[in-house]
C-alpha positions, 0 to 999 in steps of 0.5 A: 012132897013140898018144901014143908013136908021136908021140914016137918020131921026136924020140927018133930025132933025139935019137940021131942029133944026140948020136951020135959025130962029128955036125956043123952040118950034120945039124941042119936036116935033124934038124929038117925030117925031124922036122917032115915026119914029124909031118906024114904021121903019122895018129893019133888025138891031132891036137892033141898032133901040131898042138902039137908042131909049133907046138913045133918052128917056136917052138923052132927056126924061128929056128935053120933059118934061120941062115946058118952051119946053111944053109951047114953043110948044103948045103956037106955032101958026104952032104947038099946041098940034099937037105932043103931043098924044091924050091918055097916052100912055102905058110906056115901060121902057127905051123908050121915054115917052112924055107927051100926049094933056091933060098934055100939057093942064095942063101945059099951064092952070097951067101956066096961073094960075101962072100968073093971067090970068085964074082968070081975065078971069073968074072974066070978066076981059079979 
């Protein structure tokens, strides 16, 4: 795979954030499917690859971690916790760390917490 091939998927994910009626929600997928593509990709410059991941978890780490994007995502009927893994993955440093489906459920329960809801749901209430 050439040095083109590597950059192919960050023009896909360009298209698709700057397409017409994008919301929050398409961005942590955006930036997983990018990351996890860059993953499985075999290619001869494994530097450049390695790099452009140590891009993406400098650049966006802190994003894919904000409440409002988790919650964007995982209230998003087309969504859910669909990106999101279903265990916590092994940490390598410098490369992306996205939250897994628990973490994604915590957010969301602990927003619900925050608004009222979970206790009118237990009290009967909703």
């Amino acid at each position: 795979l050439d040095i083109i091939g590597l950059l192919e998927p960050f023009e896909e994910a360009t298209q698709v954030l700057q397409g017409e009626g994008i919301t929050f929600s398409l961005i942590i997928p955006s930036i997983i499917g990018l990351d996890k593509t860059l993953e499985t990709r075999s290619t001869n410059y494994a530097h450049f690859c390695k790099a452009l991941r140590s891009g993406l978890h400098a650049r966006f780490q802190p994003l894919i971690l904000q409440r409002d994007l988790i919650l964007a995502t995982v209230l998003d009927p087309r969504i859910k916790l669909q990106p999101f893994s279903d265990t916590k993955l092994e940490v390598e440093s410098g490369l992306l760390n996205a939250p897994c489906k628990f973490q994604a459920k915590t957010v969301v329960e602990s927003a619900m917490g925050d608004l009222g809801i979970w206790n009118a749901q237990e009290e009967g209430g909703l």
